[in-house]
N, C-alpha and C positions, 0 to 999 in steps of 0.2 A: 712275239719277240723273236727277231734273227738269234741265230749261234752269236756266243760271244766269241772276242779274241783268246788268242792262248794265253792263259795265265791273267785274264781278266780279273776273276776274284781274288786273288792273293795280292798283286801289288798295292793296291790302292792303299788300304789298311798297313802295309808295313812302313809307310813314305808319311806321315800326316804332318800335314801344316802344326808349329807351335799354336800351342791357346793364347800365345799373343795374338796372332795371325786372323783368329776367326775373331779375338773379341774388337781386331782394329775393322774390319769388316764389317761387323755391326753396329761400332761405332760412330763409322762415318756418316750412317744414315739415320738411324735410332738416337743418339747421343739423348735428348732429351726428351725421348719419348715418342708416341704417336698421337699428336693433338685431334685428329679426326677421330679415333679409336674414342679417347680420353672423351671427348665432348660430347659424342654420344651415348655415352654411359652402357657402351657392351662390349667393355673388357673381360669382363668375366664369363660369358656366353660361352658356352663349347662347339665345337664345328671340329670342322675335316679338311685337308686341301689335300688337291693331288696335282702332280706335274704332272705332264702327260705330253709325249714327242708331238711335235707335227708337222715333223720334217724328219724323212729319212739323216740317221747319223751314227756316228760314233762317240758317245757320251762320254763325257770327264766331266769332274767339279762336284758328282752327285755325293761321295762322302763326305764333301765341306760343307757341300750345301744340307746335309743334316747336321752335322756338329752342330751350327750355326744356327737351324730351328731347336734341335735339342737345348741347346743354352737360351733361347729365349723362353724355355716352357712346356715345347713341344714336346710330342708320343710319336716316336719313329715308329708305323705300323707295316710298312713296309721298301726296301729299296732295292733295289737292280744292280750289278756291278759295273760297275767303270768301265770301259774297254770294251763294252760289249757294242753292236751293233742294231739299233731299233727304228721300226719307223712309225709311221703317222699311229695316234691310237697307244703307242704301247704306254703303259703305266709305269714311270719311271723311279716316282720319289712318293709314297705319301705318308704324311702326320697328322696327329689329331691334339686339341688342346682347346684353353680361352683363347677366343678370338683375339686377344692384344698379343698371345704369342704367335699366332696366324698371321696377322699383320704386321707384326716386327720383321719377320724374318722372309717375310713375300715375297718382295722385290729382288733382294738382296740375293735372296737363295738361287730364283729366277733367270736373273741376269749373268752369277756366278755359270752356272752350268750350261746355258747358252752361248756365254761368251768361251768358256773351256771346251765345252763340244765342238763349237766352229773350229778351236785348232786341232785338235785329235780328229775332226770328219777331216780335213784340210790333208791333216798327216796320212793317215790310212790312202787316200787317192793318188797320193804322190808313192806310195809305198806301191801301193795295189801294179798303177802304171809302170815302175822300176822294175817291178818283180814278176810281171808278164812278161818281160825281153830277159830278164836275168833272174832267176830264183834266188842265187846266194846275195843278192847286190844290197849295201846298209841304206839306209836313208836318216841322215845326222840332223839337226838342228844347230843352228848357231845359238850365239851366245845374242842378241841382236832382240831381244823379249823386249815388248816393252815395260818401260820400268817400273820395278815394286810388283811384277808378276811373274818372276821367275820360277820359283818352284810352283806357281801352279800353273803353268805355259811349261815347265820340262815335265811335270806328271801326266797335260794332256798329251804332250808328243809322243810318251809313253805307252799313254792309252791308245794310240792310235798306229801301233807299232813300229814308231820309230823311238831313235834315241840319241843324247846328245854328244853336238861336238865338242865344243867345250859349256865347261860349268860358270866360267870365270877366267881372268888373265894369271892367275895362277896357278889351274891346275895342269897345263899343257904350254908346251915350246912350240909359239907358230910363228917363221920368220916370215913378218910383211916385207914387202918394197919400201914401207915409209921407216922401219927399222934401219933399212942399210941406207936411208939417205944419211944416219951421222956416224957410218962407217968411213973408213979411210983404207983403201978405196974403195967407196961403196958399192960399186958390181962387181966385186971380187962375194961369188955367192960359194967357193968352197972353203975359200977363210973363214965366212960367215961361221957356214955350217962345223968348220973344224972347232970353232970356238964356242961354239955352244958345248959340243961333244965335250970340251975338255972341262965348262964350266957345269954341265948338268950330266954327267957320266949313265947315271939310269935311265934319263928323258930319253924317248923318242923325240925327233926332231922332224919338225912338219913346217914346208915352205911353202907359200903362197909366190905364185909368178902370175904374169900376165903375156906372155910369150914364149912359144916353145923357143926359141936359144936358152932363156932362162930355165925353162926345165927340162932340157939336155944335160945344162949345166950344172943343175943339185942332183942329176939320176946317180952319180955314184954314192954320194953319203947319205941322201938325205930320207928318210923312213916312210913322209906320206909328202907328195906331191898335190899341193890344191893350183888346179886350173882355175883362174879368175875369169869368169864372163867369154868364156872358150864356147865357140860355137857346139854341136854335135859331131860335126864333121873335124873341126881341128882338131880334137878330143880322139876319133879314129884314127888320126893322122899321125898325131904324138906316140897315140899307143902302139900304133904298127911300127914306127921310130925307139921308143923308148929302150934302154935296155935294162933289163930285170935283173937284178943278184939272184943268188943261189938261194936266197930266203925267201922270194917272191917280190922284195921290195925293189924300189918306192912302192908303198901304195900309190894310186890316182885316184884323186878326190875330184870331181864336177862342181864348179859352186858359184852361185851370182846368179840370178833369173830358175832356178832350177822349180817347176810346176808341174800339176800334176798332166800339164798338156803336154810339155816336152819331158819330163822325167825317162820314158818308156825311152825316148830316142837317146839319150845320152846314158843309158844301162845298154843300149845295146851299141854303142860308138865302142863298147868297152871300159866303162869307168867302175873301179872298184864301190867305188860309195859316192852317193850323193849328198851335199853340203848345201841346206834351205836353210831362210829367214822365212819365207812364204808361210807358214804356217802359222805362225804370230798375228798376222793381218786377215786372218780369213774370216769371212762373213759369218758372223755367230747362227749358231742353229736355232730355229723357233721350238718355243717350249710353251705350251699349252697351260695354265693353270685355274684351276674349278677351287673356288669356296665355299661349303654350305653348311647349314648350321643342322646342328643335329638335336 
């Protein structure tokens, strides 16, 4: 087993999905049973299963994916923490029970930490690449999950030591372009931002542009500048342009196409933090799973 990440074992555990969550989970596949298990009459049979990597990764999903054998029956005999980094070989989850709760919770469990790994391996490589040209540099997540997997798509971003941009459209003030189009007048982007200020006094206010004029134009109010689909190079160009308050601000955000192939070059164009969807879409990790009966 590789080192884990920092603070691999404590997150995982203080974040947990509701038990609605694990039992909708099980439900979609189990609902009424397992008629193979069922017809062969070795429900009751005891066994063992183990996950087991077989692909270098950065593991998430492994604490749901026991809830989720525990409530079918299962014996958590051993797990690994979340965030940590493993590869081919390593022993990641295993439980022991009757085989009908082995087979409930198989595929399910499987699939679960597979598909969560691919985004936390996904995230770690975009971080890893950021933070070779820039050590302090963040690497955020959108809100852009796909849907009905958000808290367990922000726990792997987590796991993979990134963290999110936003949560939702209400926990953060981000003015798009398609905002000020029912502005009056709508490229007026320091009215915009004056008006936020006066309607949200606490918020930070974060503007999305798609051309340096327009982010010349929010650098005096506005707190985090997101560059949209900004090459590397214009991204240097801005920065060597931009002017800075006495607080450091605007922040410069990078965001649209951001991978772990360009990540590295746009940490070092200078951008404060980097703004992914990419992490959501990445190719799940393969996970190894042994049956046997004991």
């Amino acid at each position: 087993m590789a080192a884990d990440l920092e603070g691999a074992s404590s997150w995982g555990d203080a974040w947990p999905l509701p038990e609605s969550a694990i039992e909708r989970l099980l439900e979609e596949d189990v609902r009424y049973g397992d008629l193979t298990t069922r017809a062969l009459g070795i429900g009751g049979r005891p066994g063992r299963m183990c996950f087991l990597a077989r692909a270098d990764m950065v593991l998430s999903g492994v604490d749901e994916a026991a809830r989720l054998l525990a409530r079918t029956g299962a014996v958590i005999d051993h797990r690994v923490p979340a965030g940590g980094r493993y590869v081919p070989g390593d022993r990641l989850l295993e439980v022991s029970g009757p085989a009908a709760a082995l087979h409930a919770g198989w595929k399910v469990a499987q699939t679960l930490m597979e598909w969560a790994s691919g985004v936390a391996s996904e995230t770690r490589a975009i971080v890893d690449a950021a933070r070779a040209a820039n050590p302090a540099i963040a690497v955020l997540c959108t809100r852009k999950s796909v849907p009905y997997t958000r808290q367990l798509a922000c726990k792997a971003v987590v796991a993979g030591g990134g963290d999110i941009h936003r949560l939702g459209l209400s926990d953060t003030i981000l003015l798009f372009p398609e905002h000020r189009v029912f502005l009056e007048p709508p490229h007026d982007l320091g009215a915009a931002i004056a008006r936020l200020k006066r309607s949200a006094p606490e918020r930070a206010i974060m503007v999305e542009v798609t051309s340096e004029g327009d982010a010349l134009a929010a650098a005096a109010h506005a707190d985090l500048i997101q560059l949209e689909k900004f090459s590397p190079e214009a991204v240097r160009r801005l920065v060597d342009r931009l002017p800075r308050r006495a607080d450091g601000r605007p922040v410069i955000a990078a965001a649209g196409g951001i991978t772990p192939q360009n990540a590295g070059a746009y940490a070092k164009a200078g951008a404060d933090t980097l703004v992914t969807s990419a992490p959501f879409f990445a190719r799940p990790r393969d996970i190894q799973v042994n049956i046997t009966s004991m």
